[in-house]
C-alpha positions in Angstrom: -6.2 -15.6 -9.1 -5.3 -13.2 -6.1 -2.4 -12.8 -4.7 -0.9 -10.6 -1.5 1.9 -8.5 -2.2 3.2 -6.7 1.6 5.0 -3.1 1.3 7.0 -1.7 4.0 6.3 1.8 5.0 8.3 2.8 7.5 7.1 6.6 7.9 3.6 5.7 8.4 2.8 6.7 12.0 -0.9 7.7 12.6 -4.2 6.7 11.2 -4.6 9.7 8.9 -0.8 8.1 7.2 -2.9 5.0 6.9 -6.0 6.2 5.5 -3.9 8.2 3.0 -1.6 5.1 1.8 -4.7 2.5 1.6 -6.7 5.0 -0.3 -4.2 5.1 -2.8 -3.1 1.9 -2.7 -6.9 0.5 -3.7 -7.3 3.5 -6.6 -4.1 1.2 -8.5 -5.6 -1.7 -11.0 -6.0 -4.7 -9.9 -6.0 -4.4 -6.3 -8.7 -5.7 -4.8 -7.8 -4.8 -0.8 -5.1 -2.7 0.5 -5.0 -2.9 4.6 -2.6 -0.9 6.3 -0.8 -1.8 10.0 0.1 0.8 12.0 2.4 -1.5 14.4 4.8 -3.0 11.7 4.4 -0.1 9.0 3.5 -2.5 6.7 0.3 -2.6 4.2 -0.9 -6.0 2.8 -2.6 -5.2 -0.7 -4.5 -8.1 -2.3 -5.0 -8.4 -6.2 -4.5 -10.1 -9.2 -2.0 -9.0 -11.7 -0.2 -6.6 -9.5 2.2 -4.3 -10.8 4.7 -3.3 -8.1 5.8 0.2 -10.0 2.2 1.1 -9.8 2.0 0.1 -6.3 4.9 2.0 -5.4 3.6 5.2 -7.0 0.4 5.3 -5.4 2.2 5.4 -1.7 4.7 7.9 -3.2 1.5 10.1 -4.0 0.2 9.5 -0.7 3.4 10.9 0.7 5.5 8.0 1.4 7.7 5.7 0.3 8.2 1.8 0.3 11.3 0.5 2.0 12.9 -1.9 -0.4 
């Protein structure tokens, strides 16, 4: 069963942030969708069995970090 799991990313400010966090975000595991919005720096990532160290890695290799 899927679940959605939103991440705040507060330095996200362009499309090419985006691109870069949802890129990363959808190479983790288990996630099945990763959407990224610009407006309230968040990303919504859809999966099962999601593993929220994992998910917070991928955005640190894109470059960012998830506010807690």
């Amino acid at each position: 069963m899927s679940k959605t799991t939103v991440l705040r990313v507060p330095a996200m400010h362009c499309d090419h942030c985006t691109r870069a966090v949802e890129t990363e975000l959808r190479a983790v595991p288990g996630v099945e969708s990763a959407e990224a919005d610009l407006v309230s720096k968040t990303v919504a990532v859809r999966g099962s069995q999601l593993d929220h160290g994992a998910l917070r890695e991928a955005v640190a290799e894109a470059g960012y970090e998830v506010e807690r």
